[in-house]
C-alpha positions as CSV (number, residue, x, y, z in Angstrom):
1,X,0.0,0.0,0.0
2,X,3.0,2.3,0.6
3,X,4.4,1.5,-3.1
4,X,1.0,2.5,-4.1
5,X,0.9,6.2,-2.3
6,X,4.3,6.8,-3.4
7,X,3.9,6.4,-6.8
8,X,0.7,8.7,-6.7
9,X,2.3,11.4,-4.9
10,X,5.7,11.7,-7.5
11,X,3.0,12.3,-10.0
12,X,1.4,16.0,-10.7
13,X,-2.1,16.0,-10.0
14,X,-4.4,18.4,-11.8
15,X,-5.0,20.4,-8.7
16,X,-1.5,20.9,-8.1
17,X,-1.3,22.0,-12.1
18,X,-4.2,24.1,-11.3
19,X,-2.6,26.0,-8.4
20,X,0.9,26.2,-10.5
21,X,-1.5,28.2,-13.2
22,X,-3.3,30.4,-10.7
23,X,0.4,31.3,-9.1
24,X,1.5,32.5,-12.4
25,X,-1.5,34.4,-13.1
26,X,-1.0,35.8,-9.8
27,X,2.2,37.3,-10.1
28,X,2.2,38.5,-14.0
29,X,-1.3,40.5,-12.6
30,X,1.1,41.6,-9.5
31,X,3.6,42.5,-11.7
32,X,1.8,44.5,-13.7
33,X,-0.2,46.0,-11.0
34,X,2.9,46.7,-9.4
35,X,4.8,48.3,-12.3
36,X,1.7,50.3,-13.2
37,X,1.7,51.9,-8.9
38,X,5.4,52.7,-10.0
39,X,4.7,54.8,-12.9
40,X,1.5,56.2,-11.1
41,X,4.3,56.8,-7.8
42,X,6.6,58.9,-10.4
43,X,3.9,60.6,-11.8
44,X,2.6,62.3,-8.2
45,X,6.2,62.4,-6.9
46,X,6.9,65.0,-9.9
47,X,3.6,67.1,-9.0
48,X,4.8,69.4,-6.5
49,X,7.5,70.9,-9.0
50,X,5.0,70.8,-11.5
51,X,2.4,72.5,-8.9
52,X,4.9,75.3,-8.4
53,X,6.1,75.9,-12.2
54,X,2.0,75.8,-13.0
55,X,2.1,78.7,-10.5
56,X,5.1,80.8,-11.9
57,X,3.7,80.6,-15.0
58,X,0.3,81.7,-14.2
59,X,1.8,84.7,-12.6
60,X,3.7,85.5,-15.4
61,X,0.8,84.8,-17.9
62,X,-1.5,87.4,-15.8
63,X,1.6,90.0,-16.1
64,X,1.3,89.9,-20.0
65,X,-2.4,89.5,-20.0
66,X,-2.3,92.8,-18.1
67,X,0.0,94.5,-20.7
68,X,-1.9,93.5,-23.7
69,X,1.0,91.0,-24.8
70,X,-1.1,87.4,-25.1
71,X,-2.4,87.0,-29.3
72,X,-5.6,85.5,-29.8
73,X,-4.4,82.4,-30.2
74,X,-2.2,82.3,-27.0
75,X,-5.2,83.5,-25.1
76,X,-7.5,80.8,-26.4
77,X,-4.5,78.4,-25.2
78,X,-4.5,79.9,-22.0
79,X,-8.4,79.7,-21.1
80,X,-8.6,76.0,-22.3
81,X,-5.5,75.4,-19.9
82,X,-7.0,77.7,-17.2
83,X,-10.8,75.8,-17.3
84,X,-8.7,72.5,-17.4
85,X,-6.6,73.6,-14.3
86,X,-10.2,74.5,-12.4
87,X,-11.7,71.3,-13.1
88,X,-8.6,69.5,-11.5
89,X,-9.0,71.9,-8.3
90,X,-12.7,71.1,-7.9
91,X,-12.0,67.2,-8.6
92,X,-9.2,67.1,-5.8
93,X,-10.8,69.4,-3.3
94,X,-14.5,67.0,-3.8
95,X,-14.8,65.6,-0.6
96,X,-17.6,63.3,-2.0
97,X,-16.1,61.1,-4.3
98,X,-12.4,60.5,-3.5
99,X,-10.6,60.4,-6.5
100,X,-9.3,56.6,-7.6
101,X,-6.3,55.8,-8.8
102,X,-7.1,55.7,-12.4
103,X,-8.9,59.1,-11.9
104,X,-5.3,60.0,-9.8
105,X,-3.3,58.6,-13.0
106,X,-5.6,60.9,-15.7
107,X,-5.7,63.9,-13.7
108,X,-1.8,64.0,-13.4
109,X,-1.3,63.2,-16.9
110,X,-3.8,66.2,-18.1
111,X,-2.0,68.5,-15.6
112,X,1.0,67.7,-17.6
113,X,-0.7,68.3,-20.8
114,X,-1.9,71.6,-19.8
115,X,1.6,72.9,-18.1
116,X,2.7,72.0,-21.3
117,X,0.6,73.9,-23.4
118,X,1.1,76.8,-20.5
119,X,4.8,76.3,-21.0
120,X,4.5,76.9,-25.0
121,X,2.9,80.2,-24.5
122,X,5.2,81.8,-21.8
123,X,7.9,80.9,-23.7
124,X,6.5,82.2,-27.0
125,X,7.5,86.6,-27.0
């Protein structure tokens, strides 16, 4: 009866096949999950500098506005970065609905989109 356990045990059983499966699926979703909350971890560890250049260059933006210097085109820029800038104040400051993660991810990744376009017109003269 030993011989007989023996030789059944040396042999993979399904379930053990089955849990080898659902271990790998496991860690390629962890792995991706993980490398996903890395990029997402860069993306709001670069947000304060971004925070504080979206400020300098609002200041400076409201200078020219002030003078007259901003074309029609730079000003049409400007609001659509300006209204995009307010939506992302109101989101974050919602107590209501938390923001998620993916909302988290989005939002940043706007912001960087707008800053850009921010960026573009400052630096146009």
């Amino acid at each position: 009866m030993k011989n007989n356990r023996n030789k059944l045990s040396q042999r993979a059983s399904i379930s053990n096949e089955v849990l080898a499966f659902e271990i790998t699926n496991a860690r390629v979703h962890f792995e991706m999950s993980s490398n996903w909350l890395f990029g997402l971890a860069d993306q709001i560890a670069a947000f304060p500098d971004m925070s504080m250049e979206a400020t300098s260059l609002l200041r400076k933006l409201r200078g020219r506005a002030l003078k007259g210097k901003l074309d029609k085109a730079d000003r049409k820029s400007v609001y659509d970065a300006l209204r995009a800038l307010q939506m992302y104040s109101r989101m974050v400051a919602s107590e209501d609905e938390p923001l998620s993660c993916l909302d988290t991810v989005e939002s940043v990744s706007a912001f960087e989109d707008h800053l850009e376009k921010l960026r573009s017109v400052v630096n146009r003269r």
